[in-house]
C-alpha positions as CSV (number, residue, x, y, z in Angstrom):
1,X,16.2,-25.5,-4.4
2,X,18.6,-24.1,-1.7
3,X,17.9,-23.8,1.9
4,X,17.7,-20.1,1.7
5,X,15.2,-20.1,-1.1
6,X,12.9,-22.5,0.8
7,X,13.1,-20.4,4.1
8,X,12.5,-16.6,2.5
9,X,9.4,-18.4,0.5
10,X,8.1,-20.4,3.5
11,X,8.5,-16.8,5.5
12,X,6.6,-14.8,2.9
13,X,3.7,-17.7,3.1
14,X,3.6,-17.5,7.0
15,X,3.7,-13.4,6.9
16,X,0.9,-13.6,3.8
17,X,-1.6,-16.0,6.0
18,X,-1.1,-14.0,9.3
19,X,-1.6,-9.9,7.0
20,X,-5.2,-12.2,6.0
21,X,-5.9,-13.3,10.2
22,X,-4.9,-9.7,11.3
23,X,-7.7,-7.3,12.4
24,X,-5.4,-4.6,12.9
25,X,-4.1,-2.3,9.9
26,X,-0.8,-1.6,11.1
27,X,-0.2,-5.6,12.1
28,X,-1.4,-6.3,8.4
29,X,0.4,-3.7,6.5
30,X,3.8,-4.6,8.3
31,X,3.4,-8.4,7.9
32,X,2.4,-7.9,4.0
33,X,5.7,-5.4,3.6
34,X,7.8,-8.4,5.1
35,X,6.1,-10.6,2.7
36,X,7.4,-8.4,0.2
37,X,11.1,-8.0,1.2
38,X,10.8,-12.0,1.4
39,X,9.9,-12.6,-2.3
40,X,12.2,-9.7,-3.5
41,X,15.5,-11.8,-1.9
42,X,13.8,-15.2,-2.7
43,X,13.6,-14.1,-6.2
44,X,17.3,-12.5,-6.0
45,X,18.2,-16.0,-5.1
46,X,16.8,-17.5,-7.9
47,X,18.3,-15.1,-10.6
48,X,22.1,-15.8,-9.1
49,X,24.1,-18.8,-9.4
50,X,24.0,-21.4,-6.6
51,X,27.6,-19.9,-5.7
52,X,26.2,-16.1,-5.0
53,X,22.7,-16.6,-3.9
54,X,23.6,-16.1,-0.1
55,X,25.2,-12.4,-1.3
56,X,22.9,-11.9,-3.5
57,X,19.7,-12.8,-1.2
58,X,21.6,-9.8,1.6
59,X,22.0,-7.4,-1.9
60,X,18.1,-7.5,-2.3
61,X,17.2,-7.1,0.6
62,X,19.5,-3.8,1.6
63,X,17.8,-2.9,-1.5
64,X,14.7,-3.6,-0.8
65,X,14.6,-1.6,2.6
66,X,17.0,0.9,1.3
67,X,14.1,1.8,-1.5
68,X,10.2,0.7,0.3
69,X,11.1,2.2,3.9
70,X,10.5,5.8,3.8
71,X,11.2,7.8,7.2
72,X,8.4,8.4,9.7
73,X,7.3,12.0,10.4
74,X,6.6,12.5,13.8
């Protein structure tokens, strides 16, 4: 397991046990949409070869944000 695998699935961990200690909505709803983005490149990294994962890992997550953000109305 790569470096970069082991810190996007230690991150999605850490933002999965603080969305369950928040007591505020937003807080929690932010935290588990990191958690998200986190497995989406950890699992990027796992489908490429040990010679892409670093691209592939950045690929995911442009896509992930490019796709799950949608634009605040004021």
């Amino acid at each position: 397991m790569n470096r970069e695998l082991r810190q996007f699935r230690r991150l999605e961990r850490v933002c999965l046990e603080q969305a369950a200690l928040s007591t505020m909505d937003l807080a929690r709803h932010g935290l588990l949409k990191v958690a998200d983005d986190c497995r989406i490149a950890a699992e990027a990294i796992e489908a490429q070869s040990p010679r892409g994962a670093l691209a592939g890992a950045v690929q995911a997550l442009k896509l992930a944000f490019s796709t799950t953000r949608t634009p605040q109305r004021h």
